[in-house]
Each structure stands twice: as C-alpha cells, then as structure tokens.
C-alpha positions in Angstrom: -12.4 -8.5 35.2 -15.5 -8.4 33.0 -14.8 -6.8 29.2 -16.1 -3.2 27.7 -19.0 -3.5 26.6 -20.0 -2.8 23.5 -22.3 -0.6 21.9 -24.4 -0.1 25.7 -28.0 0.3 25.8 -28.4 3.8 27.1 -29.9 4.0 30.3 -33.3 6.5 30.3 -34.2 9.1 31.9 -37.3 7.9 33.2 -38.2 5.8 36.1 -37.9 1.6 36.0 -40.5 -0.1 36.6 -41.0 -1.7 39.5 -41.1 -5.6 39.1 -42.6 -8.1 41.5 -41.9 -11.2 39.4 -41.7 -13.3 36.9 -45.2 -14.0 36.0 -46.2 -16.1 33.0 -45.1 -17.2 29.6 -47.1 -17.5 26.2 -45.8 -20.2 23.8 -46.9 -21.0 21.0 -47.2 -24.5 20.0 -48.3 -26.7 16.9 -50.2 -29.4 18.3 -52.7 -28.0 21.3 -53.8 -31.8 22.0 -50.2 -32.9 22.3 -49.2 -29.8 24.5 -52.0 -30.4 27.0 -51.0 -34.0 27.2 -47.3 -32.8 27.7 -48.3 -30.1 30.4 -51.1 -31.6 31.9 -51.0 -35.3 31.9 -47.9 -35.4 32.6 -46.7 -32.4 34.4 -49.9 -31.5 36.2 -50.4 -28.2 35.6 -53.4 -26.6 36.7 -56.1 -25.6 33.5 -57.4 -22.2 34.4 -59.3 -21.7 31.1 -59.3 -23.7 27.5 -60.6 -23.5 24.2 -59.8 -24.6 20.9 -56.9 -22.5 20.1 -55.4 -21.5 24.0 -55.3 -23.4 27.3 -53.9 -21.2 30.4 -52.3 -23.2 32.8 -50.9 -22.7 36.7 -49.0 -23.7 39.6 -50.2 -25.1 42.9 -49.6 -22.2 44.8 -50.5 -19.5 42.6 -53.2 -17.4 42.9 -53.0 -14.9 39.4 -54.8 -16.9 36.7 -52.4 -18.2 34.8 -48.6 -19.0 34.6 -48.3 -20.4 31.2 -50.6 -19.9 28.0 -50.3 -22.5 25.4 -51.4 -20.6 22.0 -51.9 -22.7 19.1 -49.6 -21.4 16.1 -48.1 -22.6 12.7 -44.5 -22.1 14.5 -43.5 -23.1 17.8 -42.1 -19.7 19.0 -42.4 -17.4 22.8 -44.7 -14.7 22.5 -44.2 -13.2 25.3 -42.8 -13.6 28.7 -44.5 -11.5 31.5 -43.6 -9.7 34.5 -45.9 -8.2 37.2 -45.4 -4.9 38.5 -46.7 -3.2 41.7 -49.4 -1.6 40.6 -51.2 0.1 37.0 -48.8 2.9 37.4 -46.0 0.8 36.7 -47.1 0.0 33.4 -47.5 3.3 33.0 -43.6 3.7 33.7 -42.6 0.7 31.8 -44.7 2.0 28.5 -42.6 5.7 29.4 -39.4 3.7 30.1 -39.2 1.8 26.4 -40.8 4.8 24.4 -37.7 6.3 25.7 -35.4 3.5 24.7 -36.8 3.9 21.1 -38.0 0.1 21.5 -41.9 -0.6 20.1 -44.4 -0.6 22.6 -48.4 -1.8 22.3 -50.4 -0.7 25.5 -53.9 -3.0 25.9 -56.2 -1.7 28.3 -58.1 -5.3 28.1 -55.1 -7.0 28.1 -53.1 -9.4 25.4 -54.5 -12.6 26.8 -57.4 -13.8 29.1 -57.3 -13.0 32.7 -55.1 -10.4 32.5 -55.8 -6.3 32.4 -54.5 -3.4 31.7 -50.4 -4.5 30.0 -48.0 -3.1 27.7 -45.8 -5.3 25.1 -42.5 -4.6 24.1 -39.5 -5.4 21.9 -36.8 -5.0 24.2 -33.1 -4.1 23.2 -32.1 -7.8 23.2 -35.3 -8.6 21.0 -37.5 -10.5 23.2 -40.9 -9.7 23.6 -41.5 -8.3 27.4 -45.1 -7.8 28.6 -45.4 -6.1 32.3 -49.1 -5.9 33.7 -50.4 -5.4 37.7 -54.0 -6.4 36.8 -55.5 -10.0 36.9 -58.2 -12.3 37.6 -57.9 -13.7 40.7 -58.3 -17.5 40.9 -58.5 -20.4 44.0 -54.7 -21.0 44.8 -54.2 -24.7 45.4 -52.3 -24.2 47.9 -53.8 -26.8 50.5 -55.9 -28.9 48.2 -53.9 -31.8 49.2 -56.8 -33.8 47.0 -55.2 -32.5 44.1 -51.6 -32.8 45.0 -49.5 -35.4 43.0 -46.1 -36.6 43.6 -43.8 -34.4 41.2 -46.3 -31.3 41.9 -45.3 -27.7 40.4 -45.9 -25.4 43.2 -44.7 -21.8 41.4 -43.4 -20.4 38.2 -39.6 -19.9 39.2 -37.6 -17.7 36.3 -37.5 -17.4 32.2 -33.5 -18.2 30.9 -32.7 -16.2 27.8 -30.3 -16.4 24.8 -28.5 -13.5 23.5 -25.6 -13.0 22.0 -23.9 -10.7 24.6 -24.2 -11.3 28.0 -22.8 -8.0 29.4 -24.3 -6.0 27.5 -28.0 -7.8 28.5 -26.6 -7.5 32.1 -26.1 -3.8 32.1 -29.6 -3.4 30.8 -31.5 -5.5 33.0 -29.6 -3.9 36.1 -31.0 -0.6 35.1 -34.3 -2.1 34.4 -33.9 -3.0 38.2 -32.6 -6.5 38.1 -30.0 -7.8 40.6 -27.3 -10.0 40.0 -26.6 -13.2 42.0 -24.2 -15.3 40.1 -22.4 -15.3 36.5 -19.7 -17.6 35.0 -16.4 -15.9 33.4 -13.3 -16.6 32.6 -10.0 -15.1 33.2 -9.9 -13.2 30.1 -13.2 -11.3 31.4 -15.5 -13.0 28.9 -18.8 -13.5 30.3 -20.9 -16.3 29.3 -23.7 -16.4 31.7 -25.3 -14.1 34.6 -28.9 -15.2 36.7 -30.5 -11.4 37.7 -33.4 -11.6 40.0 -36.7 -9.4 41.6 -38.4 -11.7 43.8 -35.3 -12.6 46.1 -34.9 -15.9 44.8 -31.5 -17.2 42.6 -33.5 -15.1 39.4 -36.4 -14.3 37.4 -34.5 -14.9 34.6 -30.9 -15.3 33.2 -29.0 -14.5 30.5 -27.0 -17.5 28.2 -24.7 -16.4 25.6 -25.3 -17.8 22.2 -27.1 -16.7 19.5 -30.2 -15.1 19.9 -32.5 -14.2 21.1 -34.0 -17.5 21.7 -35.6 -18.7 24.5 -33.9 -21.2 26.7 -36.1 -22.5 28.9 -39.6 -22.1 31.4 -38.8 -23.0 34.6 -41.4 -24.3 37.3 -40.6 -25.6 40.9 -41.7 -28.2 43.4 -41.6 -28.4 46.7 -38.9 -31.7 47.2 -35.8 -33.3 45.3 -38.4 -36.1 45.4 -41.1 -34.6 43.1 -38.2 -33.5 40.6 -37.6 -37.6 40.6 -41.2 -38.8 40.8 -41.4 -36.8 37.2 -38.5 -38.8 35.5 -40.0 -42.3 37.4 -43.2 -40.9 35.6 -41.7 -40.0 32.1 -39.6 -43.4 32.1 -43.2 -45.2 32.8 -45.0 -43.6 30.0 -41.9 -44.8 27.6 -40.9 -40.7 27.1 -37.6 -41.1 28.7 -36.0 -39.5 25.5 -38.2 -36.1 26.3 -35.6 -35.7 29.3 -32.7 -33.9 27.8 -30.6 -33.2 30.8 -30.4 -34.2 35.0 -31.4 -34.8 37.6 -29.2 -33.4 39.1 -28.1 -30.5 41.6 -26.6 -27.1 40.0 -23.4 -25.6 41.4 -25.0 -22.2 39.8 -27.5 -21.8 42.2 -27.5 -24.6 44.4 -31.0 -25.5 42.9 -31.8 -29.4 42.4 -33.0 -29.7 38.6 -34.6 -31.4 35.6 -34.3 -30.3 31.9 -37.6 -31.7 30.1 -38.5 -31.0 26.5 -42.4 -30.6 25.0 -43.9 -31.5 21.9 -42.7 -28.6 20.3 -38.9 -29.0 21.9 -39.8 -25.7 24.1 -37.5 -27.0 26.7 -38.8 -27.0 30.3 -36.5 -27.2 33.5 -38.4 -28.3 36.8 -36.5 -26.9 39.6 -36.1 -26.8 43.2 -34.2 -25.5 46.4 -32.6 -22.5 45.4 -31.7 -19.8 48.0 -32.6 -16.4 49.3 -30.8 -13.5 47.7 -33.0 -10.5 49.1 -31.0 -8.4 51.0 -29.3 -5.4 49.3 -25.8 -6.1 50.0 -26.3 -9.9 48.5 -22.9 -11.0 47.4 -22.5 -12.1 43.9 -21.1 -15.6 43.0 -18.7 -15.9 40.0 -18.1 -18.9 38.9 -14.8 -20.2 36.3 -15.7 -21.4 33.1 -13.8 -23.9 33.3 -14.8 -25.4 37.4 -16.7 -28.3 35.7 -18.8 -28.5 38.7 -20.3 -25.1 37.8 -23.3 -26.6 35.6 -23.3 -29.6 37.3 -22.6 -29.7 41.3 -21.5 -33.4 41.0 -19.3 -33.1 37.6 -21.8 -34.7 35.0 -21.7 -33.5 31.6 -23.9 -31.2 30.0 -25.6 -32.2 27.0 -24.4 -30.1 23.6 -28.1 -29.7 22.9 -28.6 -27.7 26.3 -25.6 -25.3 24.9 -27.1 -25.3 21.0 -31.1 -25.4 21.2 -33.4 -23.1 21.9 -36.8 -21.7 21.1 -37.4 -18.8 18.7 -39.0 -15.6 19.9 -41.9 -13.4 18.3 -41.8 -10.0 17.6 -45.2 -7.8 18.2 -46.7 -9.3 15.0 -45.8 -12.1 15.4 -43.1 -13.0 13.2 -39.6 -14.8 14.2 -37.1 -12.5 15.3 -34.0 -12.6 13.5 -31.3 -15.0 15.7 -28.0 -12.8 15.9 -24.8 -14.7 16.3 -22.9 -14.5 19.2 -19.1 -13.4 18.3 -17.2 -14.1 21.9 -16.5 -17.3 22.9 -19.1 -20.0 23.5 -19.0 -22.0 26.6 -19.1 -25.2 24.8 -16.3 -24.5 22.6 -13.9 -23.3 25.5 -14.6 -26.2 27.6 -14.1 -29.2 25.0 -12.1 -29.7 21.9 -8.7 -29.6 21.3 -8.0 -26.3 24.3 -10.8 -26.5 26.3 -10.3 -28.1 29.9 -11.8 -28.4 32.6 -11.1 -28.5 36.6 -12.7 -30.4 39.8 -9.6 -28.8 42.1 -8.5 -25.5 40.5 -4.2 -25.4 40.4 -4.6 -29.3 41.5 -2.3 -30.7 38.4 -2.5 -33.9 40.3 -5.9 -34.0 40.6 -8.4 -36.5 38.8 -12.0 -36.5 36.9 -13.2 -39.4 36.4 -9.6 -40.9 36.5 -8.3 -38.6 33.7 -6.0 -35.7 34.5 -7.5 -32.4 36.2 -7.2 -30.2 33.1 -7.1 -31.7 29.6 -9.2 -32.8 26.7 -12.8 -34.2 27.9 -14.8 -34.6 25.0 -17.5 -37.2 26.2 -17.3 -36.4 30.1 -17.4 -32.2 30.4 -19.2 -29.7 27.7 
C-alpha cells in the first residue's frame, strides 16, 4: 500500500487541460556542431529548420514541425518539454489551471520557438518547465519516403522521463492534470520509486523517477523494429562511440518496450525505444512491479548501470537559470537493491532459486543495481 503523501499539491478548481501528447523537447546544448553530428549524423533526425544558434529536428512520421530543438547555451540544461493540447482553448485552460496553482506562467501569442503558435510556459509544482501549445506549422511527414529511410530510423517522439524527489506526490499531480497510470515499482513498505502516466494510450508520455530533482532523465524516440534499436549500436560501435551507449539493448520488464540508453555531447541522455503496448481504454489495469523483481528494469536480469540511477540533466526555470536540485529523502532504488541489505529476486519466495548461479536473494553488487 502506497504511503501518505506529503505536503499534496492541491488540486484546482479549474478545468485540466486536455493533452494529446507529448510533443517536443528544447535542450540546451554547448556545442551546436557536435549536437547536430550526435542527432543527425548519427541518429537521423529530421532538420526542420537551422541557424547558428537553434536546429529543430523530427521524427519520420511526424507531421508538427519539430520534436526536438537543440538551443545553443553556456549550460547544458532542458528548457522546456512540450505537450499539445486539443485546441487554443486549452491553453487557455492550462494558463487558468497554473495561475490557480500559484505556479509562474508566460503566455506567447507567437510562440517560444519557431514553428510553434500561440503557448504558455510554466514552472510546475515539481519545478520543470511545462509548455502546452495546439498551434503549429505543419510540415511533409516522412512517413513513406522510403528514399530517406535508414536502418535504425526514429519514426515518433515516444515520452519525456523525469526526476523528482517524490514520486507520489508527482503522481497525484499529474493524475489531476489528466494523466493515467500504467505501471509503477514499490516495495512492500509502500515506498514508491517510479510510476510511467500516459495521454496518447501508449506505456506514457512521461514518467516519474525518484531521486533528486528535478532533473531530466531522458528524451525518448522510437523506431519501428528491435532491428533499428540494433542497427544504431552496430552504427555507434563503427564510428568508435561505443562508450556514448550507457545502458541496453535490451527489453524492459516495465513496459515490455525493447530499448537503448544513448548519451549526447552534452550527456543529455537519449533512450531509443520500441514496442510498447496499448493502454487506452479507461479501465486499463495498472502494473506494479517489486522493487526488488530484478527483471523489472531489465526483462532478461541484466544490471542497470549506477549512472542510469545517478545522472541526469538539469532543468531551466522561465529565465533561464538552473533550478535548484532537491534531495530525495525516501529510499533510492539503487541503495535498496545493492549493498549490504539490498537483494534481489528472479522467482519471488524461491529460496532455492538462482541468478546467475548465486542465491535468489542476497548481496549482488556487480550483477543487479
């Protein structure tokens, strides 16, 4: 049974907005050249627009003008990550909704960035900077320019994955913001260390990772195929940046979805993602997963990297300075699943059972973080 939560962000008394999506990210980066060798040359994102200090960049399949916006900055930092609503009266109601939540708001009518319109900005309750928008410059989606296609191809912009400090307390906000729920990870003692809340029907737009924030995690983009996910580490191993891969392949047990954790010039970590599945329906049951299944992170058992647990990006307020990084005061995942009581478990209540030839539940420093 998930803890009290503390010190809840009141719920207004104003209308949610209504959310379509996930939509696009702004990072800023120190070295434009280097990004757009990271992104483009490599990745194969699609260049909407560029200049000397921006380059907007999108997916095969999408259609909006951009899904990512590379800024040029003297810190490496998110400045914003964007959701579309259903039409210009939903930022209307998002602008009314965070007034009311006593959280800064700055409305453009020409929008924040290129090819975007009418948007509002905010510093949500966690601290991360939210924009929500319906207008946009419509551009060719890719779609069936099979001329274009390459081998580890990013099709769509899949979810955002944020740090902060307490989980339930994020959760209970985003559900009122209209988020859903699919999966979390607990333990028995009702601490929750993780939860993956959706719009679109798909595993999430974005997900919540305790540890101290708020920090961004990671930007994730899919492909079509398990194949393209390893055409891109054949790819990264060619070009000698095998070290850029922090963490996979591999296939999640949280959410099924095959994966690859990739980090940028800037460390901005990038995780290239595919074959979730469909969580639309209303009645959608939610999936909780044990801290301590060590398959949970990893569907096959591997280990997760401490850097995936410890790193992350800093976030911008509206002027752009850092936001101050709160620590996170329950338990961290990492800590309760290695060191001197952590364990973990392949068969839960299966004393007999093996990982890798070692006992089911015990000390696994080097095989399970």
């Amino acid at each position: 049974m998930a803890k009290e939560i503390n010190n809840p962000i009141p719920t207004p008394s104003v209308p949610a907005p209504d959310i379509l999506r996930c939509a696009y990210a702004e990072l800023v980066v120190t070295d434009l050249a280097a990004s757009r060798k990271f992104y483009v040359d490599v990745l194969g994102l699609h260049v909407s627009y560029e200049d000397d200090t921006q380059i907007y960049l999108r997916s095969f399949e999408e259609f909006i003008h951009h899904n990512l916006v590379l800024t040029l900055g003297p810190v490496a930092a998110l400045k914003a990550m964007a959701f579309r609503v259903r039409s210009t009266a939903e930022v209307d109601a998002a602008e009314a909704y965070y007034k009311e939540l006593g959280c800064r708001t700055e409305r453009r009518a020409e929008g924040f960035v290129r090819g975007i319109g009418d948007s509002v900005r905010v510093e949500d309750p966690l601290g991360f900077p939210y924009e929500f928008f319906f207008e946009t410059e419509h551009v060719e989606r890719l779609h069936m320019r099979y001329d274009l296609y390459s081998a580890g191809e990013l099709v769509r912009l899949d979810h955002f994955n944020q740090v902060t400090p307490d989980v339930p307390r994020g959760r209970a906000y985003l559900e009122d913001l209209g988020f859903r729920v699919t999966e979390d990870i607990q333990d028995e003692e009702g601490t929750t260390y993780a939860a993956w809340m959706h719009r679109k029907g798909t595993v999430h737009d974005t997900a919540l990772t305790g540890g101290n924030g708020p920090r961004l995690h990671h930007v994730a983009f899919s492909t079509h195929e398990k194949h393209n996910i390893i055409q891109i580490c054949d790819k990264m191993g060619a070009l000698r940046i095998s070290d850029r891969i922090e963490r996979g392949p591999g296939r999640h047990g949280v959410s099924n979805a095959f994966y690859l954790y990739i980090l940028d010039p800037d460390d901005h970590r990038i995780e290239i993602y595919t074959q979730d599945y469909y969580t639309g329906d209303p009645d959608n049951p939610v999936i909780t997963w044990d801290v301590h299944d060590n398959q949970r992170r990893d569907w096959w058992g591997n280990p997760v990297v401490p850097s995936w647990y410890t790193e992350a990006s800093k976030v911008l307020d509206l002027d752009g300075n850092v936001q101050e990084v709160i620590t996170r005061t329950d338990s961290s995942e990492m800590d309760v699943t290695v060191g001197a009581d952590g364990f973990s478990y392949t068969r839960e209540k299966d004393e007999d059972g093996t990982y890798r030839g070692e006992p089911s539940k015990g000390f696994k420093l080097g095989n399970q973080v």
